[in-house]
MITORFI-471417 format. One record per residue (C-alpha): residue in three letters; residue number from 0; x, y, z. Coordinates in steps of 0.001 Angstrom, whole numbers. Example, Ala and Ser with C-alpha at 12.3 -4.5 7.8 and 13.67 -1.06 7.14 Angstrom:
<recs>
ALA 0 12300 -4500 7800;
SER 1 13670 -1060 7140;
</recs>
This chain:
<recs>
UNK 0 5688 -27326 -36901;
UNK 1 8799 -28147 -34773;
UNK 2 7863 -30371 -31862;
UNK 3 10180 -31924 -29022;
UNK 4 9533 -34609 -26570;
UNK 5 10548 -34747 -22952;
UNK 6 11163 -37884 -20963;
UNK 7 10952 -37487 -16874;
UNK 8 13344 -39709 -15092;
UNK 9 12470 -40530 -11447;
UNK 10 16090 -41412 -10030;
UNK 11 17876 -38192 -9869;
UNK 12 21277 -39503 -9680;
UNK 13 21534 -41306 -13241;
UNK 14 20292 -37804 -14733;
UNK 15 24216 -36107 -14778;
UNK 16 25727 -39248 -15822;
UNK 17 22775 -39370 -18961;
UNK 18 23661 -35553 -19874;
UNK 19 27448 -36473 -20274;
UNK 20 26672 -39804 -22269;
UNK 21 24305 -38058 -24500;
UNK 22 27085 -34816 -24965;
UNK 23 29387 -37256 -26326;
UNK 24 27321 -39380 -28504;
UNK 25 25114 -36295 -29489;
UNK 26 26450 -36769 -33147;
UNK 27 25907 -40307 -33336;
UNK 28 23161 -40992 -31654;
UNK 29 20723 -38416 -33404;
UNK 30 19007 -39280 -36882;
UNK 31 17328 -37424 -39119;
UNK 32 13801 -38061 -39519;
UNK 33 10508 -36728 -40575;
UNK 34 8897 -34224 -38231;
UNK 35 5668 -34825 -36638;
UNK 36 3187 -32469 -35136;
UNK 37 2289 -34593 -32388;
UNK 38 4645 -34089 -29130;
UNK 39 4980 -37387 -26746;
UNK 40 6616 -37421 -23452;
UNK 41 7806 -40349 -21840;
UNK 42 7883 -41233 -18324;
UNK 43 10184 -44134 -17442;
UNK 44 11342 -45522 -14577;
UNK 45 15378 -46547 -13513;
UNK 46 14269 -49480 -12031;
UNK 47 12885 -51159 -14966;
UNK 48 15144 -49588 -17467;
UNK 49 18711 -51406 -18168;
UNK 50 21453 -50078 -17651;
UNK 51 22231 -49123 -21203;
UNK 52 19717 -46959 -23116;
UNK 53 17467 -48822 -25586;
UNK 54 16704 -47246 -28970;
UNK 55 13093 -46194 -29379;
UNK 56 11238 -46661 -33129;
UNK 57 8099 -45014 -33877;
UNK 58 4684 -47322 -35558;
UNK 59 3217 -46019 -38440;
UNK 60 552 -44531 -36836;
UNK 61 2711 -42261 -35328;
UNK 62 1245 -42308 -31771;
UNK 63 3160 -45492 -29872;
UNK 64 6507 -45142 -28776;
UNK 65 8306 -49082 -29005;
UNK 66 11510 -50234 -26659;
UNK 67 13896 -52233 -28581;
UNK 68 15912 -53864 -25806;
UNK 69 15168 -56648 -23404;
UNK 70 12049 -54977 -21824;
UNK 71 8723 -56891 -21442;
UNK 72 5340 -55706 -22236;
UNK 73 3986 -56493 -18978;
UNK 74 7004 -54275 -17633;
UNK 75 6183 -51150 -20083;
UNK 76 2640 -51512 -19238;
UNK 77 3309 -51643 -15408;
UNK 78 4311 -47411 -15822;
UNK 79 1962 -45412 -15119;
UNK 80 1833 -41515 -15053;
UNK 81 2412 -40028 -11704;
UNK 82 -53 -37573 -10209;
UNK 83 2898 -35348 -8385;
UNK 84 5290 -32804 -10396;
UNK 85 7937 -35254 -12583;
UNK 86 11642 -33387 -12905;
UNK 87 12007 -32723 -16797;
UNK 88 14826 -31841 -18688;
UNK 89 15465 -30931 -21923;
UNK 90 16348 -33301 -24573;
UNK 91 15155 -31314 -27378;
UNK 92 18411 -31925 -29536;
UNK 93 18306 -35308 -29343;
UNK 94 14262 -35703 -29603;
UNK 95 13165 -33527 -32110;
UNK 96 13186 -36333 -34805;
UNK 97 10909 -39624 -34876;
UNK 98 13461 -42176 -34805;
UNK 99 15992 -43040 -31539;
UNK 100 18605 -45138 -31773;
UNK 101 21035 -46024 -29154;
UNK 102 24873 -46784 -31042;
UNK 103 27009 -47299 -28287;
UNK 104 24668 -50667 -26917;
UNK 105 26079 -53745 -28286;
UNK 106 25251 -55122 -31663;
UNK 107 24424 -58851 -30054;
UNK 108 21955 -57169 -27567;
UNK 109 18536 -58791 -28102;
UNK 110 15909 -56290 -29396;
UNK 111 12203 -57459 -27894;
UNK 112 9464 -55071 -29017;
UNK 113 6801 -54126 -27055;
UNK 114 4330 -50973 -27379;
UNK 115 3393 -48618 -25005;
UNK 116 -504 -47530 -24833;
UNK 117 -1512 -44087 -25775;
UNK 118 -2742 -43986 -21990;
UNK 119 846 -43866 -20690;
UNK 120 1971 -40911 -22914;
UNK 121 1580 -37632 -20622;
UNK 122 661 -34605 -22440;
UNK 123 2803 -31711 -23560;
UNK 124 4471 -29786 -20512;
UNK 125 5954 -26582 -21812;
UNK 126 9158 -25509 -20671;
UNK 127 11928 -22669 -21478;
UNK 128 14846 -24195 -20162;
UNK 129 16899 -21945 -22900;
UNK 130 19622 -24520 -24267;
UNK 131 18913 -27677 -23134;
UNK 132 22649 -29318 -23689;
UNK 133 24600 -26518 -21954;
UNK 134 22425 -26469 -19346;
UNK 135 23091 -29643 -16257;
UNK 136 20490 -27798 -13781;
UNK 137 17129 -29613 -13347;
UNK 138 14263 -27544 -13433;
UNK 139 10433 -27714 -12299;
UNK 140 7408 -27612 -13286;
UNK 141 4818 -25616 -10480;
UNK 142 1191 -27073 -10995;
UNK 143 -1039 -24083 -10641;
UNK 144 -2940 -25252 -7231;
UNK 145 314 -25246 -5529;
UNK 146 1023 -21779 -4140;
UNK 147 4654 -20883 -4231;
UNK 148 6107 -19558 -1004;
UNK 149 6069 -15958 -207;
UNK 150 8908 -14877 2483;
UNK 151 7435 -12359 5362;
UNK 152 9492 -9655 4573;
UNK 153 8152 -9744 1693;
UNK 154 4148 -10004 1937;
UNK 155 5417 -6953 4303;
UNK 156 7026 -5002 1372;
UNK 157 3705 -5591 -485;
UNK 158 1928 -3143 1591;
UNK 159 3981 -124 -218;
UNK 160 3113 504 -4410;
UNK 161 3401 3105 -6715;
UNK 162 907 3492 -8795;
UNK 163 2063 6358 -10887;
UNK 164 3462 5052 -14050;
UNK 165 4819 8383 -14604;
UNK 166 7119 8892 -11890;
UNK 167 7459 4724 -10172;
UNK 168 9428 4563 -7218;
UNK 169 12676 2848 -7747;
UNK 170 12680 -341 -6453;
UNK 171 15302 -2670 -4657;
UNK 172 16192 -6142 -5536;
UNK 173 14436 -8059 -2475;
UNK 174 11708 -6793 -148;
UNK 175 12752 -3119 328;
UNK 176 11615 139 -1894;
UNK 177 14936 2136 -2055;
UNK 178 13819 5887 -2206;
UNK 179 16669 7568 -3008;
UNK 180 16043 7869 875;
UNK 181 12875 10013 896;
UNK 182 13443 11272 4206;
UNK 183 17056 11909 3670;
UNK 184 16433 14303 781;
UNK 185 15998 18110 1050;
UNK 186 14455 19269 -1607;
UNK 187 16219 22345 -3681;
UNK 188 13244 24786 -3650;
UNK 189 12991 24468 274;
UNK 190 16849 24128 1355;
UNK 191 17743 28161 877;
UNK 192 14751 28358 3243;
UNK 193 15567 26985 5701;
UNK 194 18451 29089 7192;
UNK 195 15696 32035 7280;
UNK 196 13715 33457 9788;
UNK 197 10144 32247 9402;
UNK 198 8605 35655 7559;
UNK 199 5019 36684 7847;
UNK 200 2542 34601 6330;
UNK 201 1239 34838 2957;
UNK 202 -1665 34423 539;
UNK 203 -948 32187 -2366;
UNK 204 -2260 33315 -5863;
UNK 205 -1650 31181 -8384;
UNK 206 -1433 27403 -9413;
UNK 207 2058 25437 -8416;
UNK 208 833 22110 -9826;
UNK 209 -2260 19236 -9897;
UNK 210 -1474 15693 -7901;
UNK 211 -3937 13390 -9288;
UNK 212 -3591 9753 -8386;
UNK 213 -6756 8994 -6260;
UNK 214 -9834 6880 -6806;
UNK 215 -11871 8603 -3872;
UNK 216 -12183 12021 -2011;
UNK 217 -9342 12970 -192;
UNK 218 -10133 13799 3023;
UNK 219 -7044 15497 4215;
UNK 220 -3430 16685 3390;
UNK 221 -614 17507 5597;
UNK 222 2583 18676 5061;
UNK 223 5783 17323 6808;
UNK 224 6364 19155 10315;
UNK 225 10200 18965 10002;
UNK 226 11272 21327 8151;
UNK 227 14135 20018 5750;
UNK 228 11459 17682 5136;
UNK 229 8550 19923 4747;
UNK 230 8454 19423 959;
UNK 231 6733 15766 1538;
UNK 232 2994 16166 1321;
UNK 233 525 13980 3286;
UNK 234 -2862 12766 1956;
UNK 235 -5196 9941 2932;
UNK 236 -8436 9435 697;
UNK 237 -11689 7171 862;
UNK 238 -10472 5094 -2254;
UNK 239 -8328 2749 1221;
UNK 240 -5186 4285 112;
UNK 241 -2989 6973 2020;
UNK 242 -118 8375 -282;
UNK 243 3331 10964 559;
UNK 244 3890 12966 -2389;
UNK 245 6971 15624 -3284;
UNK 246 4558 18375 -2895;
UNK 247 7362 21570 -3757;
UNK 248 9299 20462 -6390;
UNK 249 8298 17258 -8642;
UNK 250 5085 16683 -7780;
UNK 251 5263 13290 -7910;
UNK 252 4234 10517 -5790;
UNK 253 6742 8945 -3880;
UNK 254 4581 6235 -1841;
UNK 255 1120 4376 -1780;
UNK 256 -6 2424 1321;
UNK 257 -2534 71 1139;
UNK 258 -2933 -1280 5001;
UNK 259 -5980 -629 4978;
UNK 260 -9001 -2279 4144;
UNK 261 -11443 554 4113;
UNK 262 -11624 4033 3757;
UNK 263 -8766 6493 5088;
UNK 264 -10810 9131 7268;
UNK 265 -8128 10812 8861;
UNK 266 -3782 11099 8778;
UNK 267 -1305 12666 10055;
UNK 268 2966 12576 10192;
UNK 269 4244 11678 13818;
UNK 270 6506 14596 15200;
UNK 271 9748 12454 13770;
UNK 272 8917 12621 10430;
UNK 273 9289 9320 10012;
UNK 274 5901 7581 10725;
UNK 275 2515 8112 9712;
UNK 276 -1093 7446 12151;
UNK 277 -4283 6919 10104;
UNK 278 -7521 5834 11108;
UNK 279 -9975 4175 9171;
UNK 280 -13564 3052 8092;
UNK 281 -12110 -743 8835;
UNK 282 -11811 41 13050;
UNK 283 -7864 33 12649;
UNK 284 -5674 2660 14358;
UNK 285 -2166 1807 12072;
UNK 286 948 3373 12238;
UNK 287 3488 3169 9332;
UNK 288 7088 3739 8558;
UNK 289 7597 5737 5773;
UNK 290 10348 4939 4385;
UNK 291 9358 847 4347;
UNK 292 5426 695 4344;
UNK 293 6041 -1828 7191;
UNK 294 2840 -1396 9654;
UNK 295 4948 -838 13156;
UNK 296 1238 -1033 15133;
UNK 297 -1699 -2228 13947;
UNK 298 -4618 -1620 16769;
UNK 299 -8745 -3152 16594;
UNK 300 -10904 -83 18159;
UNK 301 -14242 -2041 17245;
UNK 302 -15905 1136 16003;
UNK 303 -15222 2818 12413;
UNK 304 -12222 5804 13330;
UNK 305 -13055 9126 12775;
UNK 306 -10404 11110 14264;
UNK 307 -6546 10257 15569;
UNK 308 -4990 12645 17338;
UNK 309 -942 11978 18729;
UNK 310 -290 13678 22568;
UNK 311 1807 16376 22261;
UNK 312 4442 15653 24752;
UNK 313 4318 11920 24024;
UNK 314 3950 11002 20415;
UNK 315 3955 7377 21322;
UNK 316 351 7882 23260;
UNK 317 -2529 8700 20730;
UNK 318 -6690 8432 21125;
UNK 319 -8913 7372 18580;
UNK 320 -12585 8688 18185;
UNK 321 -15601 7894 15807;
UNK 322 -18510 6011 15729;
UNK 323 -18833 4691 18873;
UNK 324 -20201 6760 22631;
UNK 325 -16451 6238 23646;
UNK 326 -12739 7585 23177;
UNK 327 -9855 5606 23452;
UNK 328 -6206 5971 24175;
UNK 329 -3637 3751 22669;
UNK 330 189 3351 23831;
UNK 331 1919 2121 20939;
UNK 332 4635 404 22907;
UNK 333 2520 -1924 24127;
UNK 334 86 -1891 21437;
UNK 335 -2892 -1646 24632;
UNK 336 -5584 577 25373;
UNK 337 -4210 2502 28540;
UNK 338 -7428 4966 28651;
UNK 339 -11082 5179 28016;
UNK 340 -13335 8126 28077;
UNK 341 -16962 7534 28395;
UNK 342 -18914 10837 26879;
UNK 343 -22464 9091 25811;
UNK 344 -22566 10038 22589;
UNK 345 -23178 8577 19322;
UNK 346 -20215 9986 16654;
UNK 347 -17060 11807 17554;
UNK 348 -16007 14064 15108;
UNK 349 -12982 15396 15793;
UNK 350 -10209 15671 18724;
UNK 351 -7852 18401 19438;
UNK 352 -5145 18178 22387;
UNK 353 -5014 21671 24203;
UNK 354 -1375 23043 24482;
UNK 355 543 20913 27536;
UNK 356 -1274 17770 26478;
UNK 357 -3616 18476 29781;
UNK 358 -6721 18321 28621;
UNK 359 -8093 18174 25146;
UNK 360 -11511 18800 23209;
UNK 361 -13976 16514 21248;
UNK 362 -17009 17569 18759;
UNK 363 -19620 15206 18364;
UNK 364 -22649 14809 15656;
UNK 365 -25234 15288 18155;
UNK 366 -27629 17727 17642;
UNK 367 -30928 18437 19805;
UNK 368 -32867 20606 21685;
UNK 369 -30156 19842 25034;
UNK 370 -27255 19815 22893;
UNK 371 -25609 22099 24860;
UNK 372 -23657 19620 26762;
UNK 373 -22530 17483 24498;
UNK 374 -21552 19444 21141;
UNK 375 -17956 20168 22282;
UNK 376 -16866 18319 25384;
UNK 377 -13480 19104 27318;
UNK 378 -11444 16250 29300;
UNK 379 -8790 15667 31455;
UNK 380 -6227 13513 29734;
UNK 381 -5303 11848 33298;
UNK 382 -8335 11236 35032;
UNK 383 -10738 10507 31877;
UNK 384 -12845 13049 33723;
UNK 385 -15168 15608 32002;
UNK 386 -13215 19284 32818;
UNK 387 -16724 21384 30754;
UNK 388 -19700 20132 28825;
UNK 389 -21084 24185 28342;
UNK 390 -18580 24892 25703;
UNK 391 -20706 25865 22546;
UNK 392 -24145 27018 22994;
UNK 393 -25750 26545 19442;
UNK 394 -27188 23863 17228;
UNK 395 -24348 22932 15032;
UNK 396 -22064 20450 14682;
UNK 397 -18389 21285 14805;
UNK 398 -16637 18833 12331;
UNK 399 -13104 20208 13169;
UNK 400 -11082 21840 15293;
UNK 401 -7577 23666 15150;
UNK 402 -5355 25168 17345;
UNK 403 -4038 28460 17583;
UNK 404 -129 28262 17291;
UNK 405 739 30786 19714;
UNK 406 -2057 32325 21733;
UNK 407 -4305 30575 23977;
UNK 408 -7554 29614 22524;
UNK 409 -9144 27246 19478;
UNK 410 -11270 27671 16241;
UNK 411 -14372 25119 15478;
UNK 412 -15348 24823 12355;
UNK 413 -19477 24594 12498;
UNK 414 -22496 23834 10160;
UNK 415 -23389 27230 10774;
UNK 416 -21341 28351 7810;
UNK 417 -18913 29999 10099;
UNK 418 -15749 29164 12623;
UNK 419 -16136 29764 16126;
UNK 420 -13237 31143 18418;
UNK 421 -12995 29660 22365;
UNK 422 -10291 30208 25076;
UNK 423 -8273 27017 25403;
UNK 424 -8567 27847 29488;
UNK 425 -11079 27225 31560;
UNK 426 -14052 27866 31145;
UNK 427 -13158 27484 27502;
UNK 428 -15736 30612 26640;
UNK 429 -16498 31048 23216;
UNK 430 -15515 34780 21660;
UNK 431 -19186 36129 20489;
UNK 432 -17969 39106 19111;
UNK 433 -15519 36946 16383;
UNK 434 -16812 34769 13597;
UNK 435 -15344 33858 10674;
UNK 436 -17879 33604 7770;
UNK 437 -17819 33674 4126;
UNK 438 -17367 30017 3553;
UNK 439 -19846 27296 3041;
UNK 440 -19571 23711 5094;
UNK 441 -23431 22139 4371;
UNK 442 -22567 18609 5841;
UNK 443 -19076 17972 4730;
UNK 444 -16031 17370 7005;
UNK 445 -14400 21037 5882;
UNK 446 -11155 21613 7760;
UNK 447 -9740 24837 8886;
UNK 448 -5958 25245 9923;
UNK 449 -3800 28249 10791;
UNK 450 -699 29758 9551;
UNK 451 2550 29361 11129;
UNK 452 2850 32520 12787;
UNK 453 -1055 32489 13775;
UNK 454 -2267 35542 11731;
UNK 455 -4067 33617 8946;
UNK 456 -6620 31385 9171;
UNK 457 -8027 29171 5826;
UNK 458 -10678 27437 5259;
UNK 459 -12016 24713 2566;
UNK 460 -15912 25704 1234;
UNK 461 -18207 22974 165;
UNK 462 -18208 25572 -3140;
UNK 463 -15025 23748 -3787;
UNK 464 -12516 27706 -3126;
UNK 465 -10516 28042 -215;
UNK 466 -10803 31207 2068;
UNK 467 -8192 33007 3955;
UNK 468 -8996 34842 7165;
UNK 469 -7233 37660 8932;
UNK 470 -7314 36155 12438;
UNK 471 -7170 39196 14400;
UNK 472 -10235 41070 13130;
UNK 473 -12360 37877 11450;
UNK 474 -11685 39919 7851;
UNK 475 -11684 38041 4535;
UNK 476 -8638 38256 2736;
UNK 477 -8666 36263 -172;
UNK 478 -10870 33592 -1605;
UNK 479 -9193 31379 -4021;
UNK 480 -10862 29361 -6979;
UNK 481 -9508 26395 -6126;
UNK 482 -11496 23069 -6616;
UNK 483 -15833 22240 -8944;
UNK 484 -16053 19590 -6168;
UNK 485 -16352 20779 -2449;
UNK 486 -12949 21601 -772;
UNK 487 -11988 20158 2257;
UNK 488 -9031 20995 3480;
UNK 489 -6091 23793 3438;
UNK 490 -2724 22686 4505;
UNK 491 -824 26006 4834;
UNK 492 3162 25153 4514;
UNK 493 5445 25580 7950;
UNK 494 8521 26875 5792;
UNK 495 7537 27979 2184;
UNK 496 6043 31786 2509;
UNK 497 2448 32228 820;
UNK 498 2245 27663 131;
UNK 499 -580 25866 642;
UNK 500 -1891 22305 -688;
UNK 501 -6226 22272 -937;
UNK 502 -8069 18471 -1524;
UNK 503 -11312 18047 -2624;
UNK 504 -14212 15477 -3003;
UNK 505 -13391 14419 -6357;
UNK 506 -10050 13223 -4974;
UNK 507 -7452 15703 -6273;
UNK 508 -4590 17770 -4895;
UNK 509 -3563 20940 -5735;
UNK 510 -732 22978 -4330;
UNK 511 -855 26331 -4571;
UNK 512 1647 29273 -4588;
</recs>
């Protein structure tokens, strides 16, 4: 076995001027000898060395190093191994053999022997300093309870991963993921659409592709609202991980954020494109850049977040609902809470912003024989005031709520196994003579969203298919097969005719054409 042994020099300026010396005399100054398998290294100090290197001789028992030179014991035994990192460098050409011998010292120099004890010999440090001669740069040795220093930017940069190892995002030398500019990109399959008149809205039929990738049901998907960025796909899942995929064309995922420290309950893309709002199980309200993973606002609401929903006329106001009696509204300029709205409940379910950003609607969990007034409960955005607590009349909860793109009213999605239809104007009256049924919800957080042009409304099913309404006349259109595991939600696509993406509770993504 070939062995080497290092010596540490404490005075860094004699180190270049021992590298040249030992270049020249490399020839000389190296004999052969027999190879042994145990490795020494040396740590000497300037100060008590002379000037001129001594030659070193090895015992016979092959453990002691000796000085020949005019060194005294007392001075050999007065060097003891430090406790802090030594500088090493390599002198493997010159030490792989048992026997040193300096040639250049003078023939008349004294040569006093005196023995080193086996306590001053450190043990082997490995190092791969490549070629040792060539090389003239010191290097270090990191003990492993010293923690080496991480910049900012780049604990920041740490935030965004891919975890696909089929498609990885391309990454940049430093603290920045380099997308090929993700938001910069149109894809091919949407560009020719996007010169077109938005056509009537369709019913997809068959499979596009499978996104698989989390650990945890996904609670919702969302497409992009701009459209020559429409083809990124949205999706935030209990597994503490909210990911943007290439829903249209690749399929693959083009960024994982892990800010989070519990599970994603709800997502969604600011009107921009270019940030992200998610609320979670750990009481954070965060919202990310896309493009970085760099958390822009990072907000405490003290109760696990249920529901985010931005203002419509001023993305950079947002509330946050869940388990807590209250409802908060964030400005994320200043990162404070500028509202608060008090409604005495135990669990908000879901929000919805009524068109104008006016007033807006929240569903709670609570369920009892005066229920009445506190099921779905309408506010006034500027005075925190409640506008109607006699929305909804029957014992269900509503776990969502969408918006009707063009007309003037709202669909709740209810326990009952059936959506709901209400004016979105005072007195927000619910439409008796309209349900939508067909569909199963028995407990879980099923979403229902509309189509573009407002004639279609879909639904997930806790039977894991996703149904497509007729809005008009409540009519079932089409149920599709889509998920074993209970489906939660139907993202319908705002440029792509008859494309929608379905989640379920076994955490994967289909998209569906």
């Amino acid at each position: 076995m070939k062995m080497s042994s290092l010596v540490a020099y404490e005075d860094s300026e004699s180190e270049d001027e021992f590298l040249d010396q030992t270049k020249e005399g490399t020839s000389a100054s190296v004999q052969t000898g027999s190879y042994e398998q145990n490795q020494e290294v040396v740590v000497c100090n300037n100060s008590d060395v002379p000037a001129k290197l001594r030659s070193f001789t090895h015992d016979h028992e092959g453990t002691v190093l000796e000085y020949h030179g005019n060194i005294s014991e007392s001075t050999i035994s007065s060097i003891q191994p430090r406790s802090q990192p030594q500088n090493f460098f390599d002198l493997s050409r010159i030490a792989q053999h048992k026997h040193f011998r300096d040639t250049t010292a003078p023939p008349s120099l004294p040569a006093t022997r005196g023995k080193m004890s086996p306590q001053h010999i450190l043990p082997h440090v490995p190092q791969s300093f490549g070629d040792g001669m060539n090389s003239a740069k010191r290097q270090y040795t990191v003990p492993s309870c010293v923690r080496p220093y991480i910049p900012k930017r780049q604990k920041l940069a740490t935030s965004v991963e891919t975890v696909d190892p089929k498609y990885p995002a391309e990454q940049v030398t430093g603290n920045k993921t380099r997308e090929s500019q993700i938001l910069s990109d149109v894809s091919a399959i949407v560009k020719p659409y996007l010169a077109l008149k938005p056509d009537t809205a369709g019913i997809p039929r068959r499979l596009l592709m499978s996104l698989g990738g989390h650990q945890g049901p996904v609670n919702t998907v969302q497409w992009c609202p701009v459209p020559h960025l429409s083809h990124l796909l949205l999706s935030a899942s209990m597994d503490k991980t909210f990911k943007v995929w290439d829903g249209a064309e690749s399929g693959r995922c083009l960024r994982v954020y892990t800010c989070h420290s519990g599970a994603v309950r709800d997502a969604c893309w600011t009107p921009c494109g270019r940030h992200l709002l998610t609320g979670s199980f750990d009481n954070k309200a965060v919202i990310t850049d896309v493009e970085t993973g760099e958390q822009i606002v990072k907000l405490d609401n003290q109760f696990k977040v249920m529901s985010v929903a931005l203002h419509p006329n001023n993305p950079d106001v947002f509330l946050c609902g869940g388990y807590s009696s209250v409802v908060k509204a964030w400005d994320s300029r200043s990162s404070k809470m500028v509202k608060v709205y008090k409604a005495g409940i135990q669990q908000t379910l879901d929000i919805l912003f009524l068109r104008g950003g006016m007033d807006f609607i929240t569903s709670s969990d609570c369920v009892s024989r005066d229920s009445a007034d506190r099921t779905l409960i309408a506010w006034d955005y500027q005075t925190t005031a409640k506008v109607s607590n006699q929305i909804y009349h029957e014992r269900y909860t509503c776990p969502s709520l969408a918006l009707h793109p063009v007309e003037e009213s709202f669909v709740a999605q209810t326990n009952g196994n059936y959506m709901a239809v209400f004016s979105s104007q005072q007195p927000y009256r619910m439409n008796k003579r309209r349900r939508y049924e067909g569909h199963k919800v028995e407990g879980y957080a099923v979403q229902c969203e509309f189509s573009l042009d407002g004639s279609i409304l879909a639904s997930g099913s806790a039977t894991g298919s996703a149904h497509f309404y007729d809005y008009h006349n409540a009519r079932l259109l089409h149920t599709l097969q889509a998920h074993s595991q209970p489906c939660l939600c139907v993202s319908q696509h705002p440029v792509l005719p008859a494309t929608v993406a379905t989640c379920d509770w076994a955490g994967e993504i289909k998209v569906w054409h």
